[in-house]
ZADO-1210 file (C-alpha; in nm, 4 decimals, padded with zeros to 6 digits):
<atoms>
<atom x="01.9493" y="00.3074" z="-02.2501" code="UNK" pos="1"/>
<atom x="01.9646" y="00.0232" z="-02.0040" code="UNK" pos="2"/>
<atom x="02.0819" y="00.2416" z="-01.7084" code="UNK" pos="3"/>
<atom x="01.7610" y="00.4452" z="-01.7766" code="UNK" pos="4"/>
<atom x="01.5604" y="00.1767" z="-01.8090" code="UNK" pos="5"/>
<atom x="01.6539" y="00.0585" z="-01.4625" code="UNK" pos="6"/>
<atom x="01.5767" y="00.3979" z="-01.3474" code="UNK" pos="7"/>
<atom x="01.2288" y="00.4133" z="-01.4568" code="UNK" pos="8"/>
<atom x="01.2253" y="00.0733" z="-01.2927" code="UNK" pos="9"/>
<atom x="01.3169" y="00.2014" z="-00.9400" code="UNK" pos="10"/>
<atom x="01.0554" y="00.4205" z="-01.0250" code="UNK" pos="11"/>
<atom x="00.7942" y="00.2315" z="-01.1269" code="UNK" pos="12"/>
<atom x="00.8481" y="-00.0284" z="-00.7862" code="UNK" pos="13"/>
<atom x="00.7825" y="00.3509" z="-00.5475" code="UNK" pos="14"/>
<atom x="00.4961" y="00.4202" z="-00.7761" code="UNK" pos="15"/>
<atom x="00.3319" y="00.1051" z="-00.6900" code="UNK" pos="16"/>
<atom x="00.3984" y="00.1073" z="-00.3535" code="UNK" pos="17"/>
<atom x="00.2683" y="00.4378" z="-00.3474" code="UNK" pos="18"/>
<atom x="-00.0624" y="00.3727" z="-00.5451" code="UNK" pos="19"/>
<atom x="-00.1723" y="00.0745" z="-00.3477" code="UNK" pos="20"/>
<atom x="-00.0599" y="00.2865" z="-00.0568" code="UNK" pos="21"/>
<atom x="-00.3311" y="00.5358" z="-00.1674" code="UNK" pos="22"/>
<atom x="-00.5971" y="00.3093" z="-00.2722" code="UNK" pos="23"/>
<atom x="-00.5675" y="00.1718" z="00.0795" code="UNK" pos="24"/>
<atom x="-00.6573" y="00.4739" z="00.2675" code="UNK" pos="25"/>
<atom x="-00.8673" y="00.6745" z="00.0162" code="UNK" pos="26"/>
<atom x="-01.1210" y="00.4317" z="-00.0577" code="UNK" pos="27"/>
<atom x="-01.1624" y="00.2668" z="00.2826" code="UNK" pos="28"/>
<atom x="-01.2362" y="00.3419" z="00.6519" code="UNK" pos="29"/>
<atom x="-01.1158" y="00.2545" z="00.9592" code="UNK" pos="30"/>
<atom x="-00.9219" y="-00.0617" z="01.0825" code="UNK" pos="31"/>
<atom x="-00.9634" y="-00.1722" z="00.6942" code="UNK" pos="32"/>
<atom x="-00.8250" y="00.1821" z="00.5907" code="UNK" pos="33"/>
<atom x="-00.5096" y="00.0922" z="00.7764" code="UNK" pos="34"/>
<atom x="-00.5231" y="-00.2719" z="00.7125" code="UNK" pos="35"/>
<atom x="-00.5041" y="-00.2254" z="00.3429" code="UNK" pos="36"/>
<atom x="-00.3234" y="00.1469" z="00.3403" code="UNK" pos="37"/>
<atom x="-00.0410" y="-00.0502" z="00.5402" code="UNK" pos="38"/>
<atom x="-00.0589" y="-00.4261" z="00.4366" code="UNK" pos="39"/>
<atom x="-00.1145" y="-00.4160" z="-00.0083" code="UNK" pos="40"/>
<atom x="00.2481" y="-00.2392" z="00.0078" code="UNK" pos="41"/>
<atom x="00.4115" y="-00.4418" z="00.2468" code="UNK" pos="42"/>
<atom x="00.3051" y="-00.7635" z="00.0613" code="UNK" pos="43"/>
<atom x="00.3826" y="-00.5805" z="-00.2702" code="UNK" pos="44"/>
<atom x="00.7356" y="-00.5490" z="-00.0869" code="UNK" pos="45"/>
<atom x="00.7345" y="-00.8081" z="00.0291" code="UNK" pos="46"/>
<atom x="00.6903" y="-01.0175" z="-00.3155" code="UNK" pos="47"/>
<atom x="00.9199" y="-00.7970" z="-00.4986" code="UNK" pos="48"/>
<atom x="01.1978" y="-00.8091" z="-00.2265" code="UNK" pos="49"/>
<atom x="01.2048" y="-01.1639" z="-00.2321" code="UNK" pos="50"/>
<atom x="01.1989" y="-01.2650" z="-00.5487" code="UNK" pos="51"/>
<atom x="01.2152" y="-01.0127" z="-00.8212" code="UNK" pos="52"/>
<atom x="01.4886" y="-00.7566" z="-00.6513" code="UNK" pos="53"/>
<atom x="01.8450" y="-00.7600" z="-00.7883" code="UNK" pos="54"/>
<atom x="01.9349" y="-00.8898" z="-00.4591" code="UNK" pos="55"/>
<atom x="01.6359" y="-01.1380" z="-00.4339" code="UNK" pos="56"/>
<atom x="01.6453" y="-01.4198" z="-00.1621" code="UNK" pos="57"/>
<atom x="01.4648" y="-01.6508" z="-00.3787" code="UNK" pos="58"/>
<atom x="01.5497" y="-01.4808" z="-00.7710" code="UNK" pos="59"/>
<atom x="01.3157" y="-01.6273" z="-01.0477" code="UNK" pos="60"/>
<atom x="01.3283" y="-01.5907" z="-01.4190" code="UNK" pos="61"/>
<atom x="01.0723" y="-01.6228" z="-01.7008" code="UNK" pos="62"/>
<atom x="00.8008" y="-01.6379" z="-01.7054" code="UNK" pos="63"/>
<atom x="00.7634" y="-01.6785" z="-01.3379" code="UNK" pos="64"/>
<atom x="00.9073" y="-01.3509" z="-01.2534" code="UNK" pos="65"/>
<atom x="00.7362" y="-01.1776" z="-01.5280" code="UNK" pos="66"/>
<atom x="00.4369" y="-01.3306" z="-01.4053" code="UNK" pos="67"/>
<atom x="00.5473" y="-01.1743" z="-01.0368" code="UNK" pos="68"/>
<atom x="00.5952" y="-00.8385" z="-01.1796" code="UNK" pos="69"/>
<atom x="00.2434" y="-00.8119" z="-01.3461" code="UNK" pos="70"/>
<atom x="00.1012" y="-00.9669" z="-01.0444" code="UNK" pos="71"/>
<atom x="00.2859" y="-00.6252" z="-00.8620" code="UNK" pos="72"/>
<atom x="00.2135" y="-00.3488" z="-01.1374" code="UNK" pos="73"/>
<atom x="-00.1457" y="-00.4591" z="-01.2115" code="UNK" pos="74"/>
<atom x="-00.3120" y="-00.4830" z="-00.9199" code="UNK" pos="75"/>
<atom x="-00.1163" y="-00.0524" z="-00.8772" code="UNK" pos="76"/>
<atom x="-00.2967" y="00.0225" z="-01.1829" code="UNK" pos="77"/>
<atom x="-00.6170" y="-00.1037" z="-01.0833" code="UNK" pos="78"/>
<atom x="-00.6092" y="00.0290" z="-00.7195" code="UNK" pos="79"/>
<atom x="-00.5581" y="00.4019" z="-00.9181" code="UNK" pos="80"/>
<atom x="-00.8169" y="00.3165" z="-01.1113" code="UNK" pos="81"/>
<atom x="-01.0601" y="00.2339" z="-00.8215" code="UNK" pos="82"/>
<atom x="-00.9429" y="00.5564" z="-00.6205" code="UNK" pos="83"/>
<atom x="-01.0504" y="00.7913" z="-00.9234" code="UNK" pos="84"/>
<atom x="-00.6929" y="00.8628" z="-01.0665" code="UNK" pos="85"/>
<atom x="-00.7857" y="00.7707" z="-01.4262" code="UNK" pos="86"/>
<atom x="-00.5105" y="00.9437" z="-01.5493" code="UNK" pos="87"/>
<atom x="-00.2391" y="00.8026" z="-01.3475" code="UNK" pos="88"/>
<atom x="-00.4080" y="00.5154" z="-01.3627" code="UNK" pos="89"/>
<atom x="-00.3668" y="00.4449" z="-01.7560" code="UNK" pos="90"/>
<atom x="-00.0220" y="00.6586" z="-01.7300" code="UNK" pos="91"/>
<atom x="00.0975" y="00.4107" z="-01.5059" code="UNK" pos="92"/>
<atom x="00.0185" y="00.1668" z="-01.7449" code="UNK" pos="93"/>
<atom x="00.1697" y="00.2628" z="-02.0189" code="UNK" pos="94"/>
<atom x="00.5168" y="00.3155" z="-01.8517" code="UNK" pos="95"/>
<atom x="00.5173" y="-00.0485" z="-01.6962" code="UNK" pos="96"/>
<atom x="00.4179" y="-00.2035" z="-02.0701" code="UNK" pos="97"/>
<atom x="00.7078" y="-00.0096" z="-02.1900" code="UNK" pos="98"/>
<atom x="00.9662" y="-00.0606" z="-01.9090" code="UNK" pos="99"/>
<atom x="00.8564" y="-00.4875" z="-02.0136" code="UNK" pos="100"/>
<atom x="00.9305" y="-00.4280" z="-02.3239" code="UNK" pos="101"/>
<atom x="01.2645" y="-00.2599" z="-02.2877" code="UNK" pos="102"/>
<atom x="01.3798" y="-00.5392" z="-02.0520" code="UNK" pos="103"/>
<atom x="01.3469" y="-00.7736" z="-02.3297" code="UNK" pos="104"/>
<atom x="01.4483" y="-00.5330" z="-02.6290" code="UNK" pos="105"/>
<atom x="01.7817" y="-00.4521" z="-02.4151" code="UNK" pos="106"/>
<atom x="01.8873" y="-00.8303" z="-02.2855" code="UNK" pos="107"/>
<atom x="01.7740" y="-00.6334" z="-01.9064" code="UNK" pos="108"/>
<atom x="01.6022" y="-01.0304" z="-01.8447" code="UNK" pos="109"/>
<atom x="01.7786" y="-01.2597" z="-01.5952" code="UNK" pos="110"/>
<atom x="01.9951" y="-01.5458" z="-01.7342" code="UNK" pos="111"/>
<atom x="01.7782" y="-01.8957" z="-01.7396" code="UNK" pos="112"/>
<atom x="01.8821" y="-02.1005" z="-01.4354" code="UNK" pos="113"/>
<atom x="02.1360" y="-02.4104" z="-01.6434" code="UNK" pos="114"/>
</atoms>
């Protein structure tokens, strides 16, 4: 279960991307458009890559990186939300609350700095 678990992980981190991506250049015009289409998943990236990736420069544990991970997923969610994908929006959602949850359930949780 864990291997699939990091799957739907991988997938969740494009999804975001993708969604704030989206929100960026459906909902907005012009220099702002690319501004936010370019920049909300670059600093997404940006956040993850640093210090919630399995090769993370800077690698946190709880509840600072589960605090990083909302602060990634929720703000994808909410920019669906805002560009009319209701659907996606709450599907998304759902499979990040569950991914959590199976990260604790299966021991998937970094090891406490000693």
């Amino acid at each position: 279960m864990g291997p699939a678990n990091d799957g739907l992980r991988f997938t969740l981190e494009l999804a975001a991307l993708t969604a704030l991506a989206y929100w960026g250049f459906s909902e907005h015009d012009g220099a702002v458009q690319w501004l936010l289409g370019l920049g909300a998943p670059l600093v997404a990236a940006a956040v993850w890559g640093a210090f919630v990736a399995p090769q993370a420069s800077r690698p946190t544990t709880d509840p600072v990186r589960l605090l990083l991970e909302v602060a990634v997923f929720a703000p994808a969610a909410v920019a669906l939300w805002a560009a009319d994908s209701h659907t996606l929006a709450f599907g998304f959602g759902v499979l990040v609350v569950l991914h959590l949850a199976f990260t604790f359930l299966l021991g998937q949780r970094p090891a406490q700095a000693s």
